[in-house]
C-alpha positions as CSV (number, residue, x, y, z in Angstrom):
1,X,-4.2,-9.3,-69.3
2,X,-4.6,-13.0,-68.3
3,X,-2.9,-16.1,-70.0
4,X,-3.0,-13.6,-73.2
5,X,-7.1,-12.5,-72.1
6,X,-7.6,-9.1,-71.8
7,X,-10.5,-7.4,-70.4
8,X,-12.5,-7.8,-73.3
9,X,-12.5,-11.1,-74.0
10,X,-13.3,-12.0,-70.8
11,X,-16.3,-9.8,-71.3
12,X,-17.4,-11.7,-74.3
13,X,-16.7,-15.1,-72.8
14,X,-19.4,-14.0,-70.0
15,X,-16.2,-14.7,-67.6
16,X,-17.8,-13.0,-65.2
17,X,-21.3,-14.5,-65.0
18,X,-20.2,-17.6,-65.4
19,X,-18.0,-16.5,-61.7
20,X,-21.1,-15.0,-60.3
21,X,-23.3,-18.3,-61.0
22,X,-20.7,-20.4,-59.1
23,X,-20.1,-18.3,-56.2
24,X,-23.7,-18.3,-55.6
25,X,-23.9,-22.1,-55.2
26,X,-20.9,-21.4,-53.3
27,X,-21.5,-24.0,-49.6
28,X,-19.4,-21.4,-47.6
29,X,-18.3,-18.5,-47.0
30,X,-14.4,-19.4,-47.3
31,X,-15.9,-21.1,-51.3
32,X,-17.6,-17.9,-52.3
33,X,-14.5,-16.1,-51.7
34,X,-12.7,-18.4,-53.3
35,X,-15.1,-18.3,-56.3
36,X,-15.3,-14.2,-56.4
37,X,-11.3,-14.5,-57.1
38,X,-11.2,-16.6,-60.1
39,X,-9.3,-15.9,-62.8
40,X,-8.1,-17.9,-65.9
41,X,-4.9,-19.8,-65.4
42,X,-2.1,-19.2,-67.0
43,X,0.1,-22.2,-66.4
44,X,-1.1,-25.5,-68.1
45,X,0.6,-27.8,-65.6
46,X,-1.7,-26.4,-63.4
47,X,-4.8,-26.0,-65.3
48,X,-4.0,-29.7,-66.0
49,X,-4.2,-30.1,-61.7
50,X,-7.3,-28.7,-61.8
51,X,-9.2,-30.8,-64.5
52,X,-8.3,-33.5,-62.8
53,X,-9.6,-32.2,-59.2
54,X,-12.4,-31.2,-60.7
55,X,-13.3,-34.6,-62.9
56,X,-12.4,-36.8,-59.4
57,X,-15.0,-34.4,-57.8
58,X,-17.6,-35.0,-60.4
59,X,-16.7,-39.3,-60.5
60,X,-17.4,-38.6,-56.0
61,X,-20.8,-37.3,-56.7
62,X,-21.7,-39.5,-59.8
63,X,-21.5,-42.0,-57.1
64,X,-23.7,-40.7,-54.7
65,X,-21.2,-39.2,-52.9
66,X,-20.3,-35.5,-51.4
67,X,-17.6,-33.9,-49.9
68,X,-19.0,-33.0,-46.0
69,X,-18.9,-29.3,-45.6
70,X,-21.6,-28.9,-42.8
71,X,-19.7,-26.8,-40.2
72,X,-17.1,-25.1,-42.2
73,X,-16.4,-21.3,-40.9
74,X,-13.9,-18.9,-41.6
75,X,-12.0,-18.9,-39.1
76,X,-9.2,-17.2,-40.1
77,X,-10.0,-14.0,-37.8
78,X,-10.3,-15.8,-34.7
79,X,-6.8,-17.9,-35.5
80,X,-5.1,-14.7,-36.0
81,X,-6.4,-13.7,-32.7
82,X,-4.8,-16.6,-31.1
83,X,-1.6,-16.2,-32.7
84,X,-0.6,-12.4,-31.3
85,X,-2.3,-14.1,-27.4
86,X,-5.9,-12.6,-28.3
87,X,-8.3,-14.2,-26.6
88,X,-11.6,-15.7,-28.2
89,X,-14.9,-15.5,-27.8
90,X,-17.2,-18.7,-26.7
91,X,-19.2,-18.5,-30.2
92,X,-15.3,-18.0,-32.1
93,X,-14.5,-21.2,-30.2
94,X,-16.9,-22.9,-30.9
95,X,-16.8,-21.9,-34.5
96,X,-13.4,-23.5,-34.2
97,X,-14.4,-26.9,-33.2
98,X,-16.8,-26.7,-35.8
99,X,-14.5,-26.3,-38.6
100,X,-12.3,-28.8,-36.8
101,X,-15.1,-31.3,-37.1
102,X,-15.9,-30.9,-40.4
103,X,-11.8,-31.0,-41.5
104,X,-11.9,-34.7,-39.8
105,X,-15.2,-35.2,-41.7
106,X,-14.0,-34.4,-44.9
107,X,-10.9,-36.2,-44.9
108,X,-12.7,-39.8,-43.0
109,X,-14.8,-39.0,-46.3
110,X,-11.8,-39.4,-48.7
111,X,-9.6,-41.4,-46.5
112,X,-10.2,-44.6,-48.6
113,X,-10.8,-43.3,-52.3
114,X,-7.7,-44.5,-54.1
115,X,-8.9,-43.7,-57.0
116,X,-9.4,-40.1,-56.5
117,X,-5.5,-39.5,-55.9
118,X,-5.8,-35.7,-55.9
119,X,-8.9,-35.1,-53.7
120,X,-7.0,-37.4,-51.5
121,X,-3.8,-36.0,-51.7
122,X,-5.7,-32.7,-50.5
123,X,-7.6,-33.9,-47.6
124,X,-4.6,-36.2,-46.0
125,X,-3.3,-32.4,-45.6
126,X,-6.2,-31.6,-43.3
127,X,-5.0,-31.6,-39.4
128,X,-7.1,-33.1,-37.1
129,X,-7.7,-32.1,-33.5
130,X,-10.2,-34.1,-32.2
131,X,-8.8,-33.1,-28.3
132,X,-9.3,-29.8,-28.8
133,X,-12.7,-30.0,-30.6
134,X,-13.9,-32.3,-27.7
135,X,-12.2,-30.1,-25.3
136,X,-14.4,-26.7,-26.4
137,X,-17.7,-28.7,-26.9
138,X,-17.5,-30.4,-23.6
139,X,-17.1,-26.1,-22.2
140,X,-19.6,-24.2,-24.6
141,X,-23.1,-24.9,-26.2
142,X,-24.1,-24.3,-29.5
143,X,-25.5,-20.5,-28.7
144,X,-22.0,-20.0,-27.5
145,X,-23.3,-20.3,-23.6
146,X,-20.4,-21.2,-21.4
147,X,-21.6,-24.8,-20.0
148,X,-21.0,-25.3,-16.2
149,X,-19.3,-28.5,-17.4
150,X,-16.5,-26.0,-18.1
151,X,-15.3,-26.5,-14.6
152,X,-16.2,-27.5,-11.3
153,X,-15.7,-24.0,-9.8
154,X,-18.3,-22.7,-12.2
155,X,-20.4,-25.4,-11.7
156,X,-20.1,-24.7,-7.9
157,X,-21.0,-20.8,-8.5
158,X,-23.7,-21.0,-10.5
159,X,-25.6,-24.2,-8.0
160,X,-25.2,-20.6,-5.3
161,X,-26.6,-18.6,-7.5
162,X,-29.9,-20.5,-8.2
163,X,-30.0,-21.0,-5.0
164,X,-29.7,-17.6,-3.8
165,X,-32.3,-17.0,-6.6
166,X,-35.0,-19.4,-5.7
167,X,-34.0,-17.6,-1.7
168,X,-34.9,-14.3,-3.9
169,X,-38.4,-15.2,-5.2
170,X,-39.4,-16.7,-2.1
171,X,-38.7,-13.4,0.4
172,X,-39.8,-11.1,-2.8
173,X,-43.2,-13.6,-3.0
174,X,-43.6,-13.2,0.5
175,X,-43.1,-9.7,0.8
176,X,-46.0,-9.2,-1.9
177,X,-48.2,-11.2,-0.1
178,X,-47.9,-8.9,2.9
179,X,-48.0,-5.5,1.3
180,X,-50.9,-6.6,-1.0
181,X,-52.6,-6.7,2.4
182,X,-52.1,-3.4,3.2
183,X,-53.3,-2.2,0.0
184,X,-50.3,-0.5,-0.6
185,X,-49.5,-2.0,-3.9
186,X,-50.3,-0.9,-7.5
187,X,-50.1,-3.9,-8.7
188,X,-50.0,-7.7,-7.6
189,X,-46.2,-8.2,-9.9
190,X,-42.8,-9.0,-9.4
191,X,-40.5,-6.5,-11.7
192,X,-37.0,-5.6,-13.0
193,X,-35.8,-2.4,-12.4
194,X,-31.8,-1.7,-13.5
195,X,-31.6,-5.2,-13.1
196,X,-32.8,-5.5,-9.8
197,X,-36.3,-7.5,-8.3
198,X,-38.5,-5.0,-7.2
199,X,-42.2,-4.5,-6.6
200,X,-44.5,-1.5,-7.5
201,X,-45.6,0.2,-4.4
202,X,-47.9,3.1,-4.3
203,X,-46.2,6.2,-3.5
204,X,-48.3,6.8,-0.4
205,X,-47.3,3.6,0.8
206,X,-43.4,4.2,0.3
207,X,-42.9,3.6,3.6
208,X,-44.3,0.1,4.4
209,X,-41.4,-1.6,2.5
210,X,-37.7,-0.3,3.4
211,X,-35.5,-0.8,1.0
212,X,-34.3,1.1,-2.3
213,X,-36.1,2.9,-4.5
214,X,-34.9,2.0,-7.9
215,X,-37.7,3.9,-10.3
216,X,-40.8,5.7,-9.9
217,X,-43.8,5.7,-12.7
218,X,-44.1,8.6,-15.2
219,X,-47.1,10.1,-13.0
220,X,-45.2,9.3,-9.6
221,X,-48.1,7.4,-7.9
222,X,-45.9,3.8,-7.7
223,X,-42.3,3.4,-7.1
224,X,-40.3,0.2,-7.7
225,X,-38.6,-0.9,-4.2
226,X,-36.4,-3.3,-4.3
227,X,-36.7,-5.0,-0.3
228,X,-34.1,-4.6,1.9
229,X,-34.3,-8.1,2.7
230,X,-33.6,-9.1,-0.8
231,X,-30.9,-6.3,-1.4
């Protein structure tokens, strides 16, 4: 029983639906949790608190207004991560900054509305971080890719590896301009075998380009060779 409501009651009042309907227009995932618990109040001070939250709420958007709630995740998961020395993810980092960014949003938004005490009162309890959100958008994109902005080692490495890359494609370019020659290739292509570059050499052939065999073809006439050059 709730506030003197048992069970049937609430059935008869629709409780329920009237739950559902407003956790479906829910903007978050952190509000349709918060709407899926709802349950009538038993304490009128507090009832009172929330009539006037929600009539402040319905003045903001009378006027055009809205409370900012683009970027809001739970983050709750990833904090408790942090908290035992877990370490997070890119993507649960930048979920982080996120919901950092839309805390500051939210309470820029209400900052200066004296005359919706309550909604105020709430939102001067939201921290901001802006370091830390600049911090972790300045490392990782929004697909969660660590940026080589992160820092100047990474930057260093991956300038090698493209460059070591582009050295790569040139031998592997040249090498299939030789053997195509020959006529010892099944076919004119670049591939990826086990995550190596190889070409497709015809079995007879094997021998014109040394270097490791990383597959053969169902029927056994082409294997994939990755140079030795290139290795």
């Amino acid at each position: 029983m709730i506030f003197g409501m048992d069970a049937h009651a609430l059935a008869v009042l629709e409780f329920g639906k009237v739950r559902d309907l407003l956790a479906h227009d829910a903007a978050s995932a952190l509000g349709l949790e918060a709407a899926a618990a709802l349950a009538p109040l038993g304490d009128p001070s507090v009832m009172r608190t929330w009539l006037q939250r929600i009539t402040e709420l319905r003045r903001l958007l009378a006027a055009g207004d809205d409370v900012p709630l683009g970027g809001l995740h739970d983050v709750r998961p990833a904090l408790q991560r942090a908290s035992i020395g877990g370490v997070l993810d890119p993507l649960d980092l930048r979920a982080v900054a996120d919901t950092l960014r839309c805390a500051a949003n939210v309470r820029h938004t209400l900052r200066d509305k004296e005359d919706l005490p309550l909604l105020q009162g709430l939102a001067s309890r939201l921290v901001e971080l802006p370091h830390l959100a600049d911090e972790i958008t300045r490392c990782i994109g929004e697909d969660g890719e660590v940026l080589d902005a992160a820092s100047a080692e990474l930057r260093r490495l991956r300038l090698l590896l493209r460059a070591l890359a582009a050295r790569v494609q040139t031998s592997l370019k040249r090498i299939l301009a030789d053997v195509q020659r020959d006529m010892a290739l099944q076919d004119a292509v670049i591939t990826v075998r086990g995550g190596r570059w190889c070409i497709p050499v015809k079995s007879s052939h094997q021998g014109r380009v040394p270097g490791l065999v990383h597959d053969r073809s169902g029927s056994g006439q082409t294997v994939f060779i990755e140079p030795a050059e290139v290795v």
